[in-house]
C-alpha positions as CSV (number, residue, x, y, z in Angstrom):
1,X,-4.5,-0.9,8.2
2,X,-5.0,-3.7,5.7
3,X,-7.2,-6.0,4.8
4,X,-7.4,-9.7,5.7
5,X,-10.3,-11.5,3.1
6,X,-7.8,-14.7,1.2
7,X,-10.9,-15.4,-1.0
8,X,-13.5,-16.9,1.4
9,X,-10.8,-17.4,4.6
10,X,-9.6,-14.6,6.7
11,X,-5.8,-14.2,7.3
12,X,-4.1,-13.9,10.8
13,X,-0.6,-12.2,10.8
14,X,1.8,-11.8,13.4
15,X,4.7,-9.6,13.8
16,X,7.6,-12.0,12.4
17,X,10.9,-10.2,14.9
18,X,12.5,-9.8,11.5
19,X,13.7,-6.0,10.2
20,X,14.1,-4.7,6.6
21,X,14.6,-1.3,5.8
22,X,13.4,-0.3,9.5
23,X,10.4,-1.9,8.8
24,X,9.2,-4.9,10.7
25,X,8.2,-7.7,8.5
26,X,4.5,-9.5,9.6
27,X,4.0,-13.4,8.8
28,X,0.7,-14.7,8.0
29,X,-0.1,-17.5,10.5
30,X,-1.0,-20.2,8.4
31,X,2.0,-20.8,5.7
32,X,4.6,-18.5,7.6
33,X,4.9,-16.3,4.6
34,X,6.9,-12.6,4.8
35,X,5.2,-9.6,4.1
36,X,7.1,-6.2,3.4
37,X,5.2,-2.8,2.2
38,X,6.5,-2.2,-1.3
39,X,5.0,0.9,-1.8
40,X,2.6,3.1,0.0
41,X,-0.6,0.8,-1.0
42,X,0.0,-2.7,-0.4
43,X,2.1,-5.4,1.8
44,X,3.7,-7.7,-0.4
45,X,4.5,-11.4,-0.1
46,X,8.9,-11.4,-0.1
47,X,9.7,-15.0,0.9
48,X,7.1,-18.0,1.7
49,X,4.3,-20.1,-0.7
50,X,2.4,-16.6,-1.1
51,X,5.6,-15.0,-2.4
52,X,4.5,-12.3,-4.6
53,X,0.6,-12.4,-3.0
54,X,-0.3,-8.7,-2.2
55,X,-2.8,-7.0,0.3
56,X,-4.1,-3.5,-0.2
57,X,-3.8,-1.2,2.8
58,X,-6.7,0.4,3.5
59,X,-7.6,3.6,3.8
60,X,-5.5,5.6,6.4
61,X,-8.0,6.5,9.8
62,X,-7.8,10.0,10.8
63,X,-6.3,10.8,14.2
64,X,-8.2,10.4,17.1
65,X,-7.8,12.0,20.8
66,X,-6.9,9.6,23.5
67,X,-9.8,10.3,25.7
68,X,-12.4,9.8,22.8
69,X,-10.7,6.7,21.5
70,X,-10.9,5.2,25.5
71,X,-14.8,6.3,25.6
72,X,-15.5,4.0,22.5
73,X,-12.6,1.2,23.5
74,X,-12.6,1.5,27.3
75,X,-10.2,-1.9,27.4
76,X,-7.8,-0.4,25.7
77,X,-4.4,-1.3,26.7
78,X,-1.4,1.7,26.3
79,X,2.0,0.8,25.8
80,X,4.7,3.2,26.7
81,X,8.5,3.0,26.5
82,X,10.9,4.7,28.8
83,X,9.8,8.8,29.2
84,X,13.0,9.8,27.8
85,X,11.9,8.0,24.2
86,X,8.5,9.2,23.9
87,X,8.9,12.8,24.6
């Protein structure tokens, strides 16, 4: 998770296609910027105007059992790949 507050606007990021490092890069909507995690605390601005920008991540949630999680999100949406990749 990460945090999306540009000074007073609010950031909107999309997952670009692109992979580095078996990582998929995320673009931030309005200049189309790439964003790579650096390091373990922030994503980091590689190519774009906001090259070199950062956002912390924030701090990591602690797992939560399917059946709780649908209680408190009941339009939640569960995407599965084939049976033999998720076993």
């Amino acid at each position: 998770m990460y945090g999306r507050e540009n000074g007073e606007e609010t950031d909107e990021f999309g997952v670009s296609g692109y992979v580095y490092r078996n990582v998929f890069l995320i673009f931030d909507r309005e200049t189309e910027s790439l964003w790579y995690p650096l390091d373990d605390k922030q994503w980091t601005a590689i190519s774009g105007p906001r090259k070199g920008d950062t956002i912390p991540f924030m701090q990591k949630p602690a797992p939560v059992p399917l059946g709780e999680w649908r209680k408190k999100h009941p339009k939640t949406v569960v995407l599965l790949g084939p049976k033999n990749e998720i076993e």
